[in-house]
N, C-alpha and C positions, 0 to 999 in steps of 0.2 A: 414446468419450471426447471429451469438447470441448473446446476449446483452451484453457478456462480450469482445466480439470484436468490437461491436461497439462503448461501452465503450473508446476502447483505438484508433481506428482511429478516433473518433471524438476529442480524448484529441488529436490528431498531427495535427490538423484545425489551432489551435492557437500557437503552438511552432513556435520561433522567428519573431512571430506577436503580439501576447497579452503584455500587460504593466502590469505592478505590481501597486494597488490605491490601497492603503489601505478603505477596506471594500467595494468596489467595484466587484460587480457579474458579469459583460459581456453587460455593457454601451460602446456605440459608441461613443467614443469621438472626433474623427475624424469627426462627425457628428454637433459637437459644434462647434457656434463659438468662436476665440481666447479668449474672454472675457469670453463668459460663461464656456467654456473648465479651464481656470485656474481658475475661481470662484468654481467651480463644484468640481476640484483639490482638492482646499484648504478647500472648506468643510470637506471634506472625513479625509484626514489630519488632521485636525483640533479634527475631533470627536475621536482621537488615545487619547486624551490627555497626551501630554507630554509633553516637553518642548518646549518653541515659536524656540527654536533654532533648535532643532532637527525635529520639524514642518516644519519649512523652510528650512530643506535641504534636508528631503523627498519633499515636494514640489519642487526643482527645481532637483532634481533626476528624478522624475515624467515625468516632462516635459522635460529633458534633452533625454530620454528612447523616448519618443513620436516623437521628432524629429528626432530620430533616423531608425525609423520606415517610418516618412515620405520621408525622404531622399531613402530610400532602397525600395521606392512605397509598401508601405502594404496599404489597402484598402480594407474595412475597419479594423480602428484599435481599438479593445477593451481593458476595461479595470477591472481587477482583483483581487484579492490579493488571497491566498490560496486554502481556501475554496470558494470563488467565483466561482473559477478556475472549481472546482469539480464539484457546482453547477451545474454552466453552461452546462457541460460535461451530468450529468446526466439528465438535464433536457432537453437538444435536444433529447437526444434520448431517452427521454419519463419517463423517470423512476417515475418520480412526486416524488419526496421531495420538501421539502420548503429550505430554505436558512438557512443553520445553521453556527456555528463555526468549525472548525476542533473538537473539543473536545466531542462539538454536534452531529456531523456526527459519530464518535467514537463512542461515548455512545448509541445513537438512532436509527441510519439507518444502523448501521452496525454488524453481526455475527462475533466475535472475532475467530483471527485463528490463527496459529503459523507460525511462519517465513518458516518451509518448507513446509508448504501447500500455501505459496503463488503462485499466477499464472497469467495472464497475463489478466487485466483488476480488478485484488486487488485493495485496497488503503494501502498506508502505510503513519506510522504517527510518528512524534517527539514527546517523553514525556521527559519533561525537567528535571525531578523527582518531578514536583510538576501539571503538567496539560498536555494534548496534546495542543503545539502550533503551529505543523505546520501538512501538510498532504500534498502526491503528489496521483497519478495515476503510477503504476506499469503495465508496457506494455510488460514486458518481456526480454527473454535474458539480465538481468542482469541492465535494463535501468527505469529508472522514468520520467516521465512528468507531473511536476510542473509548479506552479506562483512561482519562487523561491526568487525574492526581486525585487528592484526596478530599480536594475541598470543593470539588464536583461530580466526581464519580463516573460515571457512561456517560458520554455528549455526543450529541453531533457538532465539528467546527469545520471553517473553512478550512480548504487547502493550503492554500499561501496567506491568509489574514489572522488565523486564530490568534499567531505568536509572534513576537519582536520581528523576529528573524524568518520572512517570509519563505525561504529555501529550508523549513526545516525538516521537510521532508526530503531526503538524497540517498533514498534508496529503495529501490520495487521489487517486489515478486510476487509472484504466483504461484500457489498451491502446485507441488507436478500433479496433485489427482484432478487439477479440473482442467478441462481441455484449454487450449488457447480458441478465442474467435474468431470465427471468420473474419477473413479478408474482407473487407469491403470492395467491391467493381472500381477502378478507377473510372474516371471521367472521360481521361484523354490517356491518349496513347505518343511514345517519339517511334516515328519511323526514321529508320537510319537509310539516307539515299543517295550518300555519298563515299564509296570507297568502306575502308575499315577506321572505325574511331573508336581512339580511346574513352575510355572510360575510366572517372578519377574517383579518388577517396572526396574530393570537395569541386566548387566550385568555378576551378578555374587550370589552367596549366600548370599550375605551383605544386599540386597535389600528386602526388603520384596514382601511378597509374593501375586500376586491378583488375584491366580486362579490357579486350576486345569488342566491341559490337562489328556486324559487318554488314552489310547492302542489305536491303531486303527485311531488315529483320525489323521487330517493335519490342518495345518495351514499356510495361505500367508508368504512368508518370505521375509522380508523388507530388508534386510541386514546383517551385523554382529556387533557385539559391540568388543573392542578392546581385551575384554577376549574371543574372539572365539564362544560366545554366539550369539543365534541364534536373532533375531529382528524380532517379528512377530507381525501378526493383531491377535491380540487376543476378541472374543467378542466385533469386532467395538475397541476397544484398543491396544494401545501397549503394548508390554507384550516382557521382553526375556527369553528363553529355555535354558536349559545347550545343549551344544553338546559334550558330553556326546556318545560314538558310543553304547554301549547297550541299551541310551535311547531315542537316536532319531537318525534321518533320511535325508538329504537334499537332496530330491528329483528333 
């Protein structure tokens, strides 16, 4: 199994078991007793600073979540908030980070990638327009597993339907300690059989241009763009071709 799979069946250990505690990493609380369990609470809470009011109703959310848990026999039950969540995740299965923020994790432990290179044991992350404040685990086929808030605690939700705002995820990375995936084979190949052709940032002439192909040569073909231009790996980049039938090929 490779680390990007253990990654994500280790993140399904705690879905509709873990609790949402604000700054909490993967404390037994279940393990406390009533008295230390709600003091312990209200710590965590407490160091959010916010309002006494908004303090005490994450706190009885909290605890409200935990009973819920105990009632449906979970054993043991921990507890999390986001990043915690992540934490945790990586740290059983060994990866060694320390305990950061979502924003931290972002900045530090993680290799930025774009939304279609994401893959199954990713992270993806909330940028509000002014900071990353939230981050799940992306397991694949279209699903996340999060510490998502407090009145659910570890879930699995969909990618784009869980929330109002189907784009709420707009930002990925990857662990640098786990390798990236192979490449998959493309299908088809552009042979270039006409002279020297450019090669653009987009689909069309409008696009400047980042390169050369010349006679003779092929390139991966990723797809097409909607002007019938070809989408290739160009030089480790993407790059699109005219198709163009004198000057190229789709083999």
């Amino acid at each position: 199994m490779t680390k990007a799979e253990k990654l994500v069946s280790t993140s399904y250990e705690q879905v509709n078991k873990g609790i949402y505690v604000w700054g909490a990493r993967g404390q037994d609380v279940s393990a406390m007793t009533a008295t230390k369990r709600v003091k312990w609470i209200t710590e965590r809470e407490e160091s959010m600073k916010t309002t006494a009011a908004t303090i005490a109703n994450n706190i009885k959310r909290d605890i409200a979540l935990y009973n819920q848990r105990v009632k449906a026999n979970v054993n043991p039950i921990l507890a999390f908030d986001c990043s915690g969540f992540v934490y945790w995740v990586q740290n059983a299965i060994g990866l060694g980070y320390g305990r950061r923020s979502a924003q931290l994790i972002y900045d530090n432990q993680c290799k930025h990638i774009t939304e279609s290179e994401l893959t199954a044991g990713d992270l993806v992350f909330h940028f509000d327009g002014k900071k990353i404040v939230h981050v799940g685990i992306y397991v694949g086929d279209g699903l996340v597993n999060e510490c998502k808030g407090r009145d659910v605690g570890v879930v699995t939700t969909d990618y784009r339907n869980a929330r109002k705002d189907k784009n709420y995820w707009n930002r990925w990375g990857r662990f640098k300690k786990i390798p990236d995936p192979p490449k998959p084979k493309p299908e088809h190949y552009v042979y270039v059989k006409g002279g020297n052709v450019y090669v653009r940032k987009g689909g069309s002439t409008a696009y400047k241009a980042i390169g050369i192909a010349h006679k003779g040569e092929t390139y991966p073909c990723l797809g097409t763009a909607d002007t019938g231009w070809y989408h290739i790996e160009f030089k480790g980049k993407d790059g699109y071709i005219s198709n163009r039938a004198d000057l190229t090929e789709l083999r």
